[in-house]
C-alpha positions in Angstrom: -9.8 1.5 82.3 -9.4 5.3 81.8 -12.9 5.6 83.7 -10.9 4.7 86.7 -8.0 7.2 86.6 -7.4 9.8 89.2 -7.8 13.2 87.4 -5.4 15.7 88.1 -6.3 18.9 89.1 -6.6 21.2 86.0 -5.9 24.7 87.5 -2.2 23.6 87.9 0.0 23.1 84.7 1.1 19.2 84.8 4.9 20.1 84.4 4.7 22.8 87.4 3.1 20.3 89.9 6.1 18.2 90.2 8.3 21.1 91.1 5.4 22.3 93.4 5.5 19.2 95.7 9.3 19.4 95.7 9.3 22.7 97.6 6.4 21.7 100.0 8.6 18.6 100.6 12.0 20.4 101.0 10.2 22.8 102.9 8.9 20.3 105.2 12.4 18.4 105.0 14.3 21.2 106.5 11.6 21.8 109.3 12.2 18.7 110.3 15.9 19.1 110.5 15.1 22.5 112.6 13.3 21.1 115.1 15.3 18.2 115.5 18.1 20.5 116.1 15.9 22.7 118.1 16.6 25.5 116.3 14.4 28.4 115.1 12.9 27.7 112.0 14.2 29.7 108.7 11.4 29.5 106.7 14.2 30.4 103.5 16.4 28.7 103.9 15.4 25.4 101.8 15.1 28.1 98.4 18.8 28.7 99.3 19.7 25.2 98.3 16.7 24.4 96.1 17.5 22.7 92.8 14.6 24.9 91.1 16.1 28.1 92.5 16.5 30.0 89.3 12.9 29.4 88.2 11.3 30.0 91.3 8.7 33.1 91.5 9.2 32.1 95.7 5.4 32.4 96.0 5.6 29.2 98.2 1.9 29.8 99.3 0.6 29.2 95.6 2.9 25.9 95.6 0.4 24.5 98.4 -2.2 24.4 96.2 -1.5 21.1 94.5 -0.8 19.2 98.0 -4.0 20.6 99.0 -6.0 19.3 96.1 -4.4 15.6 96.6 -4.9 15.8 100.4 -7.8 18.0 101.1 -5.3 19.9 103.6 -5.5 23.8 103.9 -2.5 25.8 105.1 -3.8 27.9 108.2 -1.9 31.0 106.6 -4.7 30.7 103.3 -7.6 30.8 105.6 -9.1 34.0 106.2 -11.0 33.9 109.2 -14.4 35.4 109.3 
């Protein structure tokens, strides 16, 4: 049975990851709203609400990591081009 479990990636401390996929999904969340409104997108403005905003470093780029472990998805911002 444990043979079968999904292993979690070991680079990223268990009790950071679920606060890591919270920001990519409030992120996400309020680009949503944004475009919906047709608005310009503030790329802060979900840390001013966040419920993690007093231990947040705001390195939101190192937060992709995990989602990009589980999904095999790269944020075009992390890749350098040659």
């Amino acid at each position: 049975m444990e043979e079968n479990k999904k292993e979690v990636a070991p680079e990223v401390p268990v009790q950071e990851q679920p606060k890591n996929l919270y920001c990519m999904a409030w992120h996400l969340q309020s680009l949503i709203e944004d475009v919906k409104n047709e608005s310009i997108t503030n790329f802060s403005k979900p840390c001013e609400t966040c419920k993690y905003l007093k231990k947040c470093d705001f390195d939101f780029y190192s937060k992709t990591e995990e989602l990009t472990k589980l999904t095999g998805v790269r944020f075009s911002a992390l890749i350098k081009k040659i």
